[in-house]
C-alpha positions in Angstrom: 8.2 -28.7 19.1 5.2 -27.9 16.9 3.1 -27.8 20.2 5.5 -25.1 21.6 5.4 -23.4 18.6 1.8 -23.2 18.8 1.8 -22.2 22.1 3.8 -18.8 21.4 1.3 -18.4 18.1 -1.4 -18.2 21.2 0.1 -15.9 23.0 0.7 -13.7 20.7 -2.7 -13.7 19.2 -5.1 -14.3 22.6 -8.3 -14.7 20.1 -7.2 -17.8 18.3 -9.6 -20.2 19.0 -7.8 -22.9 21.2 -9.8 -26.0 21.7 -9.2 -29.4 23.8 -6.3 -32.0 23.9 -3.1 -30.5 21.5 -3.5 -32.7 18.6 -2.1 -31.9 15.6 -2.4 -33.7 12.5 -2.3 -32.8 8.6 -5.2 -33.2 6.1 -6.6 -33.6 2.6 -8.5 -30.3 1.7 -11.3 -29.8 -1.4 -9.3 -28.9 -3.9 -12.4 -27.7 -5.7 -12.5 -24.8 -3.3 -9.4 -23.5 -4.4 -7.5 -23.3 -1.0 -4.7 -25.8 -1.9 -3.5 -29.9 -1.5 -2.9 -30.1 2.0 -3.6 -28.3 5.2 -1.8 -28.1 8.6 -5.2 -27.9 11.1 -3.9 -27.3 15.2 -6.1 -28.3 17.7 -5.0 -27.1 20.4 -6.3 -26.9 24.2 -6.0 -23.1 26.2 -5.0 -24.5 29.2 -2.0 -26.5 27.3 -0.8 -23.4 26.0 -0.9 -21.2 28.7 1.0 -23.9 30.4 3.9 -24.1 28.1 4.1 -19.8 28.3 2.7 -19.4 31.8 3.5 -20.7 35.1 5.7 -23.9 33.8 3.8 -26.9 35.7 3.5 -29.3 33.0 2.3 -31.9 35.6 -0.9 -34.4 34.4 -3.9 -32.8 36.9 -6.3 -35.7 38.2 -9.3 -36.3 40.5 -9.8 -39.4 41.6 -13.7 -40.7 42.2 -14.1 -42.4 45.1 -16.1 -43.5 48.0 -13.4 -43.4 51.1 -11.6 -46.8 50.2 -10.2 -47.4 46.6 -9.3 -44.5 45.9 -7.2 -43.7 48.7 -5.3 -46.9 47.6 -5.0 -45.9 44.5 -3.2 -42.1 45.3 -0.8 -43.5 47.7 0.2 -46.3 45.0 0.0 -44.2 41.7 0.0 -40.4 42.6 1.6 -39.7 46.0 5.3 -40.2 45.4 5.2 -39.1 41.9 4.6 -35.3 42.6 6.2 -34.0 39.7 4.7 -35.9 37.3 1.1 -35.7 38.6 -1.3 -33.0 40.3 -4.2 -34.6 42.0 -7.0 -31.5 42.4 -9.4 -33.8 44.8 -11.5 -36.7 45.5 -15.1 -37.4 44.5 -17.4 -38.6 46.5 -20.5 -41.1 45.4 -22.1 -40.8 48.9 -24.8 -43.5 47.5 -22.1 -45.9 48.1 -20.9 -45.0 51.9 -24.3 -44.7 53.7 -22.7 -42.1 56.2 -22.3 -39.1 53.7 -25.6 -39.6 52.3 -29.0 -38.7 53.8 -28.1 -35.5 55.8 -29.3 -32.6 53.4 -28.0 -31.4 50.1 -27.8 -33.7 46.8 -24.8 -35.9 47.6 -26.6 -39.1 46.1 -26.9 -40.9 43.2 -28.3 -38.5 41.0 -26.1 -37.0 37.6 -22.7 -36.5 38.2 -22.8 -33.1 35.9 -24.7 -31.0 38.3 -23.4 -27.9 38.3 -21.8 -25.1 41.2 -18.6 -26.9 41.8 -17.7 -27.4 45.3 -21.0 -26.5 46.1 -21.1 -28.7 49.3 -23.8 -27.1 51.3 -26.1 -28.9 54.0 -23.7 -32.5 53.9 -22.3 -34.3 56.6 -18.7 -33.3 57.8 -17.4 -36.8 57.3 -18.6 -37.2 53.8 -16.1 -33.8 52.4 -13.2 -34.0 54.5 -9.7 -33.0 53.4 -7.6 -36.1 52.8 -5.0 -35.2 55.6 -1.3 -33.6 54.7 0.2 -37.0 56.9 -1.6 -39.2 54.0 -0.8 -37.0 51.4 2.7 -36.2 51.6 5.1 -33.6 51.4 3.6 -32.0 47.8 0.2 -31.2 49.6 1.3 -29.7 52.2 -2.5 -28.5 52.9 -3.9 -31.8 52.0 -5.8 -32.9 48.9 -10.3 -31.8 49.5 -13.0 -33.9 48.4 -16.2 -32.9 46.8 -19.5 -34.4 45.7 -19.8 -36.5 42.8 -22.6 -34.6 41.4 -19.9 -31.7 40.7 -17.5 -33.2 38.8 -18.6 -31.2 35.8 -17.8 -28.0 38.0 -14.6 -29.2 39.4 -13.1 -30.5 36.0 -13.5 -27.0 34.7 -12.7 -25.3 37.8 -9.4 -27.0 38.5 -8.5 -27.4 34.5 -8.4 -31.3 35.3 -7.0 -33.7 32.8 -7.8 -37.0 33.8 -10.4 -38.9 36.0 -9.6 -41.6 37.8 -12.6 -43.8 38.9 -11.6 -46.0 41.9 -15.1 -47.3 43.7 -17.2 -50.3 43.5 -20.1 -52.3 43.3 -21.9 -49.8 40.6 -23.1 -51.2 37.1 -21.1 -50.7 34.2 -23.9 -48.7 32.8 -22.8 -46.3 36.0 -19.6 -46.5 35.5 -20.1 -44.9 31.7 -22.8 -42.4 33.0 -20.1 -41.0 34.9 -17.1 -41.5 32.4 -19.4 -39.1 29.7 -19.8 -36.7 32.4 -15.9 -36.2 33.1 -15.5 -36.9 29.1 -18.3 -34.4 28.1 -16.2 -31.8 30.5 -12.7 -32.3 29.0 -11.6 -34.6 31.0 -10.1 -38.1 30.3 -11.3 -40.9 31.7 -9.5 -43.7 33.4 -9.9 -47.3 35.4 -7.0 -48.7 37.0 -6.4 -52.0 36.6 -5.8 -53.9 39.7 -2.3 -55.6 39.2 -0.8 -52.0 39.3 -1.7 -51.0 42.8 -1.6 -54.6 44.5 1.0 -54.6 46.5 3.0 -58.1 47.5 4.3 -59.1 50.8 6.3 -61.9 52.7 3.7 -63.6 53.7 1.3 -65.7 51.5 -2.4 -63.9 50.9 -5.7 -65.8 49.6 -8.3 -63.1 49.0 -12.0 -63.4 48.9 -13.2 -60.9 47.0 -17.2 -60.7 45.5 -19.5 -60.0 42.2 -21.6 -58.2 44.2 -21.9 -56.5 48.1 -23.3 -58.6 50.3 -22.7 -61.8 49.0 -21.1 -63.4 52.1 -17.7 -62.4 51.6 -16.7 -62.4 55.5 -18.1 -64.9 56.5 -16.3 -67.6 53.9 -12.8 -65.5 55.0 -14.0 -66.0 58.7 -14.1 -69.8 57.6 -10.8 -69.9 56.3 -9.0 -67.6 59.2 -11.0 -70.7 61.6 -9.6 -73.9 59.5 -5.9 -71.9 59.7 -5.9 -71.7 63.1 -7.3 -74.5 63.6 -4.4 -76.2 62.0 -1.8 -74.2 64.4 -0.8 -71.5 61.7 -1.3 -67.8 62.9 -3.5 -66.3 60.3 -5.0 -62.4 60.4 -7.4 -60.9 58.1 -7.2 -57.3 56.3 -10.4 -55.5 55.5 -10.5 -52.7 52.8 -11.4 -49.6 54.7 -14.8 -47.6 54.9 -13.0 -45.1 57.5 -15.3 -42.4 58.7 -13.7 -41.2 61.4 -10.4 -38.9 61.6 -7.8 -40.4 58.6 -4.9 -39.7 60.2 -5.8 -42.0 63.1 -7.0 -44.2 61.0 -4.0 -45.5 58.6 -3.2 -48.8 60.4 -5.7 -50.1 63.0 -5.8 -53.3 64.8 -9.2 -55.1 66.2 -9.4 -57.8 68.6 -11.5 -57.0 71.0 -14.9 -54.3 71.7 -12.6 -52.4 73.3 -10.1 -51.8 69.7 -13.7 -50.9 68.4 -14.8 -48.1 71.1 -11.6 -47.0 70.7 -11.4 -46.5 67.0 -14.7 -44.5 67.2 -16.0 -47.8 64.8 -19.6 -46.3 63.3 -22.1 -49.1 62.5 -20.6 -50.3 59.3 -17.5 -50.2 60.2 -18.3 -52.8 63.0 -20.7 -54.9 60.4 -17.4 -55.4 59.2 -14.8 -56.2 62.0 -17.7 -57.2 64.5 -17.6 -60.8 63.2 -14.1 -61.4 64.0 -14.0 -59.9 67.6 -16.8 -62.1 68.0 -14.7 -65.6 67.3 -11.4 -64.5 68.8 -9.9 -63.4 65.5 -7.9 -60.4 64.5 -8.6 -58.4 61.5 -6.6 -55.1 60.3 -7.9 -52.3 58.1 -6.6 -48.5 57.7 -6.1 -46.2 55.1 -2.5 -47.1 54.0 -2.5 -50.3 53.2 1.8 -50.5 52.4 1.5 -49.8 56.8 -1.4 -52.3 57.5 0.8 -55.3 55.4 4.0 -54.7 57.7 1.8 -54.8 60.7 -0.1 -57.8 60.0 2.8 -59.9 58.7 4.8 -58.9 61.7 2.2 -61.7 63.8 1.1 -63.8 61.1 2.1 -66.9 58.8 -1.3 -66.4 56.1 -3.2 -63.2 55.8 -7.1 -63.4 54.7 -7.8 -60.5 52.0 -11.7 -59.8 52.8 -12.8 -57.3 50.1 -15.6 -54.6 50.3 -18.4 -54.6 48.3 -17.2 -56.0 45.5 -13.8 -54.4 45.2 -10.5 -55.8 44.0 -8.5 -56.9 46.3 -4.9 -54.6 47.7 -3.0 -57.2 48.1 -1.6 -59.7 45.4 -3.2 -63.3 46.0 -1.8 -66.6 45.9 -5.2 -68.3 45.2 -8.3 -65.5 44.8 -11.2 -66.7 45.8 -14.5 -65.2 44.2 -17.5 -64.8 45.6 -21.0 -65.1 43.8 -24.7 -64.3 44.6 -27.5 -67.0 42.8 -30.4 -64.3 43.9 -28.5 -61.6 42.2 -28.1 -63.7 38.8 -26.6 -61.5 35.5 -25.1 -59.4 38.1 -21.6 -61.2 37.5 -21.6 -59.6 34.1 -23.3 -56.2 34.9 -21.4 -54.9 38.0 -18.0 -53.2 38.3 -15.4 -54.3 40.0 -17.4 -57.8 40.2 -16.6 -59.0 36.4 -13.0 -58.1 36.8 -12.9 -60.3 40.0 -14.6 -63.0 38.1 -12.3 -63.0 35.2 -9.3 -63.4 37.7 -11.0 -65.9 40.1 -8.9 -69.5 41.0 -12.2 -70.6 43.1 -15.2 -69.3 42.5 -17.8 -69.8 46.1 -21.4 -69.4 45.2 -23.4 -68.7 48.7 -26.6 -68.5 50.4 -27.6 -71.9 47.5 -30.3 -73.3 49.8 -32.1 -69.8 49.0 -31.8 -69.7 45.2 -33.7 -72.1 42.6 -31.5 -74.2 41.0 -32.1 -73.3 37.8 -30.3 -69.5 39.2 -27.8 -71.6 40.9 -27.0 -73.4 37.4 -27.2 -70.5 35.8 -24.7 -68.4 37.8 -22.4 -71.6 37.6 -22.9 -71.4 33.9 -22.1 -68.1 33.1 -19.4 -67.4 36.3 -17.3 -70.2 34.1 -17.3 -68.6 31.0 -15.6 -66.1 32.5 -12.8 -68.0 34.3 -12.7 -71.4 32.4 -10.1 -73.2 34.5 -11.8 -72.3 38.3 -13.3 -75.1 40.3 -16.7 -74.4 42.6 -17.5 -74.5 45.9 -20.7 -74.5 46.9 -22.1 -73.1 50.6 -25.5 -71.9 52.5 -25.8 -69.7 54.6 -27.1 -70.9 57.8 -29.4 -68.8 60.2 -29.7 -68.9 64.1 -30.4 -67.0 67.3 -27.9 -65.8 69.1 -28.6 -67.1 72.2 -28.4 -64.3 74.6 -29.2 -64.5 77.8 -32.9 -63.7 78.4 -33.5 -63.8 74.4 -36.9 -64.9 73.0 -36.8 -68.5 71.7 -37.8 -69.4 68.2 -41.1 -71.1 70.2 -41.8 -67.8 71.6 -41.2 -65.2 68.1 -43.4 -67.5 66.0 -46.7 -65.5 65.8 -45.2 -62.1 66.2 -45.3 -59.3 64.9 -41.5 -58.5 63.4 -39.9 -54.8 62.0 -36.5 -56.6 60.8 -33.1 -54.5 60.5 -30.9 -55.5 58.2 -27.2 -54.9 56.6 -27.2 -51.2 55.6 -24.5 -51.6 52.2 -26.0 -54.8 51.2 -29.8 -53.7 51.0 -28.9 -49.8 49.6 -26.9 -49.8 46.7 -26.4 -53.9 47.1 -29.8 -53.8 45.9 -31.2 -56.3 47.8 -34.6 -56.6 49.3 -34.0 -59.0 52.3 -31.3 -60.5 54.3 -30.7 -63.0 57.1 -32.9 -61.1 59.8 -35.6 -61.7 56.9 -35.2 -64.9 55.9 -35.2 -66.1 59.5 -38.3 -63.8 60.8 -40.0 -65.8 58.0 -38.5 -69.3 58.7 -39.9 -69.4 62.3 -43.1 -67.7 60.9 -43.2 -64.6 62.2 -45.6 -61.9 60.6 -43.1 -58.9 59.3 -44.3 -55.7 59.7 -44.1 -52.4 56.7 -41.9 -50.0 58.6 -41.8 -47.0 56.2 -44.5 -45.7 57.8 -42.8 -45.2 61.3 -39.4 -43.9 59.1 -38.1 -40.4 60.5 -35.1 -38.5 59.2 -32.1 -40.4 57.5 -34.2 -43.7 57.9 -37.0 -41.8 55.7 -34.9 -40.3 53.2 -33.1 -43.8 52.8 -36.4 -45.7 52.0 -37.3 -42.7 49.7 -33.7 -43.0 47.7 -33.9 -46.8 47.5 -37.7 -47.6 46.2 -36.6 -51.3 45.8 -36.9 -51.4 50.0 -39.9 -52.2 50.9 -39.8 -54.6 54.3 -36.1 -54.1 56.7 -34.8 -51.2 57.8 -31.4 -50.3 57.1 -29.0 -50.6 59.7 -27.8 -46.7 59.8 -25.4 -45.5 62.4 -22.8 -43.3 61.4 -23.8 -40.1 63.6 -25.5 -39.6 66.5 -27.8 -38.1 64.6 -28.2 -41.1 62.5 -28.0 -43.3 65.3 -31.1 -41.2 67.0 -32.9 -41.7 63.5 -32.4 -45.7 63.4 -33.4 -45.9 67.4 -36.8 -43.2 67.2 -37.8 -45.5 63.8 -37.8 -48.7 65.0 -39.7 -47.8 68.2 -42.4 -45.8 66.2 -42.8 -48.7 63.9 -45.8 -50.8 65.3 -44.6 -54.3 66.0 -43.9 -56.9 68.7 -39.9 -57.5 68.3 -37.2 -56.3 66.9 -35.0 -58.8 64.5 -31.3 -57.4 63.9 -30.0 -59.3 61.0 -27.4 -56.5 60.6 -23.8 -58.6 61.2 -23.4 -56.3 64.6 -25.0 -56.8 68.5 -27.1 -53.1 67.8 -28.7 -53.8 71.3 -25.4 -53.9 72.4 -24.7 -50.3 70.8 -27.6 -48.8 71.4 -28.5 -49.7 74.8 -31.4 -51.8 75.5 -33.3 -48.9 77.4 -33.3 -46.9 74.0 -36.0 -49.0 72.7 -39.4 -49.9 73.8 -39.9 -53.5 72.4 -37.1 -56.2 72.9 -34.5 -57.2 70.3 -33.5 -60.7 68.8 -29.6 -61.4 67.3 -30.1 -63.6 64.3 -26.8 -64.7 63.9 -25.4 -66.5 60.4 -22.4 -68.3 58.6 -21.4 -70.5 55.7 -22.1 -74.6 56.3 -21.2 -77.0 53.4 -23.3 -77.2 50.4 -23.6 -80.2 47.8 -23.1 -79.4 44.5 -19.4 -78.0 44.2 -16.6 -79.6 42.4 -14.2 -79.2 45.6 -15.5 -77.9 49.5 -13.8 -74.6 51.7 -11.6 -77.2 53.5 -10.4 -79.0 49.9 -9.7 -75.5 48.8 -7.7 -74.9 52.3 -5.7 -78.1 52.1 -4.7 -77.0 48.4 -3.3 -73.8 49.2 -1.6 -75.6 52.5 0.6 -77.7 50.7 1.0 -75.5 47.1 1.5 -72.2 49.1 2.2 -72.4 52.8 4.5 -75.5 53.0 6.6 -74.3 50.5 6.8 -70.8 51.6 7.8 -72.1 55.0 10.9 -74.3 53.6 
């Protein structure tokens, strides 16, 4: 009542000073000065007001930041069928995250998210702004909902009189995460994180996730291990990936992959076959799409045990039965420092440190240390992460590489904003002593501007792919580059994708999964057998 009543003050008087968020509240007052006990002070915000007197939508405006994955999840769970009590304006997008909306012109990057000429999208990539489609959004945006960069958010919280931001990406610090929080807070905008019990939704069928600290930990290949022991055991088990869709949305909401041709014909850019690659490969089926309520019906319609394999580090969609938590001993600290990656930690039943035979063990104890300080009660696994050749026909041998002269390609997420320097294809260039080659100087276009955004990279190139354009890029920089062979440690066949005629020096596969570590309080297989007879059994009788 008092805000109403406020509200028709303002309108009658347009130069009252209105200010943000209608708080009212009663205070003390110098009596020294005279002007009495007690005062009634309003605080109230313009576009409040001329809501309550104006057009009448009293609905909560929003923009959700994103990176094409999350935050699509969290509008259809939170937003979409709740169009009378919520507006949501637009998406953000931190193109740093999703390789294929950064690196063709403009400032779409990692820079401050308080730049300024809202909507100012000039010179990016038509994937990275498109409109999330009217299909998606439903009936209440009948035009669908646009996206925008990141570095606008200032711009569009003023533009759009926004009330509330809703971050919903991953694998960024938490010093990030407040960077961009003051930004949207400095601009009048609250500032929000969704916690991950809210937008999980629960099936028929029982779920183990494997979610991560950190990108590029090894997530896929310990959920490939587990969809292998399943099956192995007679149960039919299917895996669900958290989406990086570049391609049109509305074909993308539920998509099935089993074979290269589900991948050609789903348009799949490079990272979104580093992620479903693996699987085709060993005769398994994963799902991924955009919404995830759609995906869960299809894949328990032809399975008894779905494998959640996260992004990055996100949370997982889906509701668990046992959440399994991934950790990286080179990345050390990073379980405390990265966002989702702590959350994950603090909810983790097994925690699965990788890639051990390359960390010291004073990082390995380390991570143990501080991962169970976070989740007391979890029991370890511990695995490596074994390198090897594919064995292609007419492939050099490991007899015939050593000696050469290597440029080594390598997972694009996991050495960008994953932060790290090397990978499999470099690890195993150096195991069979190879001599690995600088290859910033041959760097054209999107390969260039990649090394010159991410200083940390030094020695791989980045597996980039999203365009032709990009594709071009990848293909004219590793033949400029002056070496003997080419080492893909990227998780897809790129001789395969590009065509073997497109380059003028021959490419090796270095191929890699997760083999039994000592160390852990209980293996992959113990874990497995647990969740067989607590989970699976039972759900069966």
């Amino acid at each position: 009542l008092i805000l109403l009543l406020l509200a028709r003050a303002w309108r009658k008087n347009k130069k009252r000073t209105v200010r943000s968020w209608g708080l009212c509240w009663c205070m003390p007052v110098d009596t020294a000065g005279g002007k009495g006990a007690r005062a009634i002070m309003a605080y109230v915000t313009q576009r409040e007001a001329s809501r309550a007197g104006g057009s009448g939508d009293k609905r909560e405006v929003v923009v959700i930041l994103g990176a094409a994955g999350f935050d699509y999840h969290v509008f259809n769970m939170l937003f979409r069928d709740h169009p009378d009590c919520y507006r949501v304006a637009g998406f953000s997008v931190a193109c740093e995250q999703n390789l294929g909306t950064a690196g063709e012109g403009g400032d779409g990057g990692a820079g401050d998210a308080g730049g300024g000429g809202g909507g100012n999208n000039k010179g990016k990539p038509r994937a990275a702004f498109r409109t999330y489609p009217a299909e998606l959004a439903g009936p209440a945006y009948p035009h669908g909902i646009p996206s925008f960069a990141e570095s606008e958010l200032a711009a569009f919280v003023a533009q759009h009189e926004v009330d509330t931001a809703v971050f919903a990406y991953s694998d960024v610090s938490h010093e990030r995460v407040m960077n961009v929080a003051s930004v949207a807070l400095a601009a009048g905008a609250d500032f929000r994180v969704v916690a991950p019990q809210r937008v999980q939704l629960r099936g028929n069928k029982p779920v183990i996730a494997v979610t991560a600290t950190r990108t590029g930990v090894g997530k896929s290949s310990v959920s490939r291990a587990l969809l292998r022991w399943f099956k192995a055991r007679g149960y039919r088990a299917v895996a669900v990936r958290e989406p990086m869709p570049y391609g049109e949305l509305s074909r993308q909401r539920c998509m099935r992959f089993a074979s290269y041709e589900d991948l050609a014909e789903h348009r799949c850019t490079v990272e979104e076959r580093e992620e479903y690659e693996g699987y085709v490969e060993q005769g398994l089926v994963i799902y991924s799409g955009v919404d995830y309520a759609e995906v869960l019906a299809a894949a328990e319609a032809e399975s008894d045990v779905i494998i959640w394999d996260g992004g990055n580090n996100e949370v997982a969609f889906y509701a668990p039965d046992r959440l399994l938590v991934c950790a990286d001993p080179l990345r050390p600290g990073h379980e405390t420092s990265y966002h989702p990656g702590e959350v994950n930690a603090r909810m983790a039943d097994v925690f699965v440190i990788t890639k051990t035979h390359e960390a010291s063990s004073h990082d390995v104890l380390a991570l143990k240390h501080s991962l169970a300080r976070l989740s007391p009660s979890a029991p370890f696994v511990y695995v490596a992460s074994e390198t090897r050749l594919s064995g292609t026909p007419g492939e050099l041998c490991e007899e015939e590489l050593r000696g050469k002269r290597a440029v080594v390609v390598e997972d694009g997420p996991t050495t960008t904003h994953g932060g790290m320097r090397l990978g499999a294809g470099f690890v195993f260039a150096q195991h069979v002593g190879m001599a690995i080659v600088d290859p910033r100087g041959g760097a054209v276009g999107c390969i260039k501007r990649t090394f010159e955004q991410f200083a940390h990279l030094q020695f791989v190139v980045p597996a980039m792919g999203y365009s032709e354009a990009q594709m071009g890029d990848l293909v004219a920089t590793l033949n400029a580059v002056s070496a003997d062979v080419i080492v893909n440690g990227s998780p897809i066949d790129l001789a395969r994708l590009i065509g073997p005629d497109r380059l003028n020096k021959p490419m090796v596969r270095v191929m890699y999964d997760v083999a039994p570590a000592p160390g852990g309080d209980i293996s992959l297989d113990q874990v497995c057998e647990q969740f067989e007879r607590d989970v699976l059994k039972p759900h069966n009788t």
